[in-house]
C-alpha positions as CSV (number, residue, x, y, z in Angstrom):
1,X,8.0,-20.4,32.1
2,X,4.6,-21.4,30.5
3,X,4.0,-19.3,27.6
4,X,0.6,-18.7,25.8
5,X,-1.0,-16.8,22.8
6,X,-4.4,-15.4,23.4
7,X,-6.3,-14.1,20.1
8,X,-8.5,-11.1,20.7
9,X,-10.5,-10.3,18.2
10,X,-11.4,-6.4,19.3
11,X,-9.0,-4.0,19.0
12,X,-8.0,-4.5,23.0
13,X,-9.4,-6.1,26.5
14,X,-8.9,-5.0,30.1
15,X,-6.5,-6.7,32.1
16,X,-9.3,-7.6,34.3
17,X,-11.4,-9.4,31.3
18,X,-8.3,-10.7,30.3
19,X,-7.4,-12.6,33.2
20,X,-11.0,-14.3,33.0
21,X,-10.6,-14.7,29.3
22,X,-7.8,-17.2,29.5
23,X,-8.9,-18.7,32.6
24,X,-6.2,-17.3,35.2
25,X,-9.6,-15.5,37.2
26,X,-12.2,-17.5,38.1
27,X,-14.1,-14.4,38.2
28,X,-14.2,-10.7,38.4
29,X,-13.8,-10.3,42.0
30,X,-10.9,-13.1,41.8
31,X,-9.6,-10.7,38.6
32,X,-9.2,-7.8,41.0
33,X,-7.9,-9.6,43.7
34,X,-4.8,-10.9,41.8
35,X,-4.0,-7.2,39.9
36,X,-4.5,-5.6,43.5
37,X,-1.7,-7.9,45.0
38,X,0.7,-6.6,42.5
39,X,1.7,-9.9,40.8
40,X,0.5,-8.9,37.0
41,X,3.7,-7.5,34.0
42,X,2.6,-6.2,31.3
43,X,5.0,-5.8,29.1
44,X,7.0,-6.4,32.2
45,X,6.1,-3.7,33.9
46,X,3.9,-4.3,37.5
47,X,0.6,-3.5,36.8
48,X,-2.3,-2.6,39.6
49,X,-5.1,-0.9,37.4
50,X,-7.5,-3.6,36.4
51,X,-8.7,-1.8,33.7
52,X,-5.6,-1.2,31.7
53,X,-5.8,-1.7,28.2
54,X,-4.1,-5.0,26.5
55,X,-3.5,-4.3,22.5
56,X,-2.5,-7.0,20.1
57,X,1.5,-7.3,20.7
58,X,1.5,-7.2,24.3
59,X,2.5,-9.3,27.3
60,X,0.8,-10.4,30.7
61,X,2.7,-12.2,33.3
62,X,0.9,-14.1,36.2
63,X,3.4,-15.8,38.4
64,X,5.1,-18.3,35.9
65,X,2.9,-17.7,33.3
66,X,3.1,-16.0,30.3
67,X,0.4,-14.2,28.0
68,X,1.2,-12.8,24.6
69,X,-1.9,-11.2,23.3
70,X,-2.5,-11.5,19.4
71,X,-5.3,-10.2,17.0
72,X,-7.4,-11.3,15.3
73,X,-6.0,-12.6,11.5
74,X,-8.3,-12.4,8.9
C-alpha cells in the first residue's frame, strides 16, 4: 500500500477538496464520481458524502492508496 501525509493548514477539508488537493481528482466532477462509487475509507470506514469533513489525524483510502491528513506545525 502507498502511504502519504498531506498537511492542511485549516482546521479541516472536504473529502471532495481533498481528493483534488493531493491529486487523486482531476477535478470536482471527477471528486464526486470516485466518492459516489463507494471506493473512499476514512478512517476505514466507506464513505459516500463528498463533503465530509477530514481533521488533522485522519485517514483516506483510494484503492491502494493511503492518505493520512496532518496539520499544519508551526
Amino acid at each position: 500500500m502507498e502511504k502519504h501525509e498531506i498537511q492542511i493548514d485549516t482546521p479541516f477539508i472536504r473529502l471532495d477538496q481533498m481528493l483534488k488537493f493531493c491529486g487523486l481528482a482531476e477535478t470536482g466532477g471527477h471528486a464526486k464520481e470516485i466518492v459516489e462509487e463507494g471506493v473512499c475509507k476514512v478512517n476505514g470506514a466507506i464513505c459516500i458524502q463528498r463533503g465530509k469533513k477530514l481533521f488533522p489525524g485522519d485517514t483516506l483510502q483510494v484503492d491502494d492508496i493511503l492518505i493520512e491528513v496532518t496539520g499544519f506545525e508551526d
